[in-house]
C-alpha positions, 0 to 999 in steps of 0.5 A: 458525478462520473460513472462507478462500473463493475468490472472482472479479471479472472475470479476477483472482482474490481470496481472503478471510477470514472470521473465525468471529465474523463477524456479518452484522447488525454491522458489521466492519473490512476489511483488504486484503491485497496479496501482492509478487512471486511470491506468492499469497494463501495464501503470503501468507496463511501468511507474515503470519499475518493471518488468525490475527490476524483470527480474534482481532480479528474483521475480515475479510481480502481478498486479491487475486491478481496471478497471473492469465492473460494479457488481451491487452484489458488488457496492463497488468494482466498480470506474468509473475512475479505483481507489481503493475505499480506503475510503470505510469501507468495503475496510478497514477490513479483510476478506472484499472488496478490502483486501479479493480480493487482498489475494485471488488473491495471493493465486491463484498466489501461487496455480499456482507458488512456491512463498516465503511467507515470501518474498510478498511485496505491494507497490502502487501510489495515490488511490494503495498506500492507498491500500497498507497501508491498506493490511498492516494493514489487512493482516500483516500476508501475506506481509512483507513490503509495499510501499506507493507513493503519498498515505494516512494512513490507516483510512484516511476516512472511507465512508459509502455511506448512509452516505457520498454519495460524498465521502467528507472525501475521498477529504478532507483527501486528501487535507488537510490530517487526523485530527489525525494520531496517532489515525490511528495509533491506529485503525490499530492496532487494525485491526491487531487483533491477526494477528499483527507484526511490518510492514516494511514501505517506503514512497515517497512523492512529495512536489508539490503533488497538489492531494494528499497533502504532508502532507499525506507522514507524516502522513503514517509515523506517523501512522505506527509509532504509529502502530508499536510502539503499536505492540512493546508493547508501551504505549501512544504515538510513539515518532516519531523522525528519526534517520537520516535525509539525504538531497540530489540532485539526479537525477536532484531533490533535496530529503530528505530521513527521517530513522526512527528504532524500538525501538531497533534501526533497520531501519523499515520505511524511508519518502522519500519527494521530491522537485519539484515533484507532483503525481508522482512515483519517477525516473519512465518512461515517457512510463507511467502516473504519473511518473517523470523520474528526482529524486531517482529510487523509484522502486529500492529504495523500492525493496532494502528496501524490501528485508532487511525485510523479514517475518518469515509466519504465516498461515492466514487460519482463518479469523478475526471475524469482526464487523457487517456493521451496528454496524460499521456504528451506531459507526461511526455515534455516534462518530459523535454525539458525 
């Protein structure tokens, strides 16, 4: 096996694995890895078994770690239970909270190791895949395909702490899923800005998820969906119909795997929903939490996936101008009113 170091940005924490074939003159794909609530990079690590597949597949695996002390500076970035705070605005924007953090950390990786831009990818589990949708979002311009288990569209609740101190639209959302996917869909494109580009998206969803509720695993389709097809110069509504539908039994657990193309008909998203299978990373180890060792490998699903969806790199130097917080918040309590 490779190396798994520990490394700093500031006040959080990440880990990351470096494979033993790792070769600093060629260049080497990145996966970010984001753990869910009350996990840490070596549960998530243990639970997933990426790090046994990126020592087979020769690409190096980052982990960065919620589970950091409190900075009263920055009270946005701080969860008393280790969960990326996903629902907050300022966690949703370019060049902002967790967004901002999460690229910096990578381009401290690629300071330090030769990684192929055209080759980051992001996947996560609950509160982490929530996140990945949103980096997908605010930073399409730096990954090149994201995973999403057990997790919610982008926009799926959009908390100011003036407003909504107990996080209500954070819970609701997920147990009831978003009013209106498709008008996520159309907030995350115009996050992209001038930044935009078709996202590669793969979804794994429980059918007996009791925290997250499965209809999120929908939802993150048909938003992206919507995203996508707005990207492709779509106008209206994303017609969101797959062009395969596969059930099977693997593994002990009865699955569905939904393939949905761009509109010229090549594969860009699969919904992977899985019968009886809550919270849980599909095909994981018991060595980690939320993991349900029967089912589809979703960890060599995903890598798979991934790597039929490289990016040609843009440079993502100049960040995108972004509407004053209070601007934000006076929107959002309009819209309310309204």
């Amino acid at each position: 096996m490779g190396e798994f170091l520990d490394f700093s940005y500031g006040d959080f924490r990440y880990k990351l694995y470096v494979p033993s074939e790792y070769q600093e003159e060629k260049d080497t794909p990145l996966m970010v890895m984001l753990h869910g609530c009350e996990q840490s990079p070596d549960d998530f690590a243990a639970g997933t078994n990426m790090n046994e597949l990126a020592e087979k597949e020769n690409f190096l695996v980052l982990y960065p770690d919620m589970n950091h002390l409190f900075n009263p500076m920055d009270p946005a970035g701080y969860n008393l239970f280790g969960c990326w705070n996903w629902f907050l605005d300022k966690n949703q924007h370019r060049g902002e909270g967790h967004p901002r953090l999460i690229n910096a950390i990578i381009n401290q990786v690629k300071s330090r190791y030769r990684i192929d831009s055209s080759k980051v990818y992001a996947a996560g589990l609950s509160a982490g895949a929530a996140l990945a949708c949103i980096l997908g979002v605010t930073y399409p311009d730096v990954f090149s395909g994201i995973g999403v288990c057990s997790g919610l569209p982008y926009d799926a609740a959009n908390v100011f702490f003036l407003t909504d101190p107990m996080a209500k639209a954070a819970t609701e959302s997920m147990q009831k899923g978003v009013s209106d996917p498709y008008a996520c869909g159309n907030n995350a494109f115009q996050e992209m800005g001038k930044f935009k580009r078709k996202m590669p998206v793969i979804v794994f969803h429980g059918i007996c998820d009791t925290i997250v509720h499965p209809i999120n695993g929908q939802q993150v389709i048909i938003q992206w969906a919507q995203t996508n097809f707005l990207v492709e110069g779509g106008i209206g509504r994303a017609d969101i119909t797959p062009f395969e539908v596969k059930s099977d039994l693997i593994n002990g657990r009865s699955c569905t795997k939904h393939a949905y193309g761009d509109r010229g008909g090549e594969l860009l998203m699969e919904l992977w929903m899985i019968d009886q299978m809550g919270h849980a990373w599909s095909g994981g180890s018991s060595n980690g939490s939320y993991t349900d060792p029967s089912g589809p490998n979703a960890t060599e699903i995903i890598w798979n996936f991934f790597t039929k969806h490289d990016q040609p790199h843009v440079e993502n130097l100049v960040e995108a101008p972004k509407k004053n917080l209070f601007l934000r918040l006076f929107t959002k309590l309009f819209k309310k009113r309204g």
